[in-house]
N, C-alpha and C positions, 0 to 999 in steps of 0.2 A: 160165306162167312164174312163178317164185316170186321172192318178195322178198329181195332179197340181208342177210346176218345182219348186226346193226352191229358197226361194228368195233370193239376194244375196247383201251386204252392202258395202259401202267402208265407212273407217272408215280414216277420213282425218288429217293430219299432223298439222290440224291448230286449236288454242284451240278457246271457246268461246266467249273468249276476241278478236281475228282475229291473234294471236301472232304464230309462228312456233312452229312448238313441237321439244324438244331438247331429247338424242342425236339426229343428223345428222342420225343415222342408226338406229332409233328404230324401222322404217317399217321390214327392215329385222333381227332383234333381235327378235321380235314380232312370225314374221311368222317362223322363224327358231324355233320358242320354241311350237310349234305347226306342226312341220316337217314331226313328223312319224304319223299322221292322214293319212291316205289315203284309199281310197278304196281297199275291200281288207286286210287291216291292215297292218301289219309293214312285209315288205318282207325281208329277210336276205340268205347270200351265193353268190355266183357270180352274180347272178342277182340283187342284190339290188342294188342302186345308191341313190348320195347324190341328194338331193332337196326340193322344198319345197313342203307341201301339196295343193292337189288342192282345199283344202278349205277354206284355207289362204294365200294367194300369195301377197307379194309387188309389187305396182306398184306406176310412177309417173304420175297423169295426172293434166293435165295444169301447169306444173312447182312444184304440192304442192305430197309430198309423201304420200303416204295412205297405206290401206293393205283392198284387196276383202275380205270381208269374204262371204264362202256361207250356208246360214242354214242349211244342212243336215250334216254340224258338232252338232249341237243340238242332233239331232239322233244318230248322230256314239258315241258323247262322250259329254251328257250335261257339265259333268265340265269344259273342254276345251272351250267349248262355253261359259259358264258363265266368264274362264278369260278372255276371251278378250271381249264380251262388258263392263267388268269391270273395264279392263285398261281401255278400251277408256272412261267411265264412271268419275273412278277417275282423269284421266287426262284432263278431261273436251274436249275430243276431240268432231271435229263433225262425227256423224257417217247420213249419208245417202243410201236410197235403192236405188237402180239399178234400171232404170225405162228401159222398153220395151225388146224385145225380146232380145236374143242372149244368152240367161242364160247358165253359162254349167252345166251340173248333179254335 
């Protein structure tokens, strides 16, 4: 039996009321402050590069900004995880799951 894939959120730029969430850059503010998660953990010397985790990554879809989260940040580092359904919690963002296939680890 294999281990079921984590599931994975986008947590949307837009609050409860239908309004934008301000700044302009809090997708990438967000996920940069969760940067060194990564599988692996925080790699350092010639090989490390900047970027963001792949278990927090901004993106924009249909025009509105979000940020993926995928739950196997839970595992690597419940607190991390707890901030950001937090943010998006107190900022009244909407957070939705990822429906159907294409999940990444």
């Amino acid at each position: 039996m294999t281990a079921p894939h984590p599931r994975e959120f986008y947590i949307q730029g837009i609050t409860r009321s239908g309004r934008a969430f301000r700044p302009s850059d809090w997708a990438e503010r967000l996920a940069g402050a969760l940067s060194s998660f990564r599988p692996g953990g925080v790699q350092s010397g010639p090989g490390a590069r900047i970027g963001y985790s792949p278990y927090c990554v901004p993106r924009v879809i249909e025009g509105v900004k979000c940020v993926l989260v995928n739950e196997a940040l839970r595992d690597i580092e419940p607190m991390a995880w707890d901030f950001v359904m937090n943010f998006a919690r107190d900022n009244e963002l909407r957070v939705l799951e990822v429906a159907g296939k294409g999940r990444r680890p």
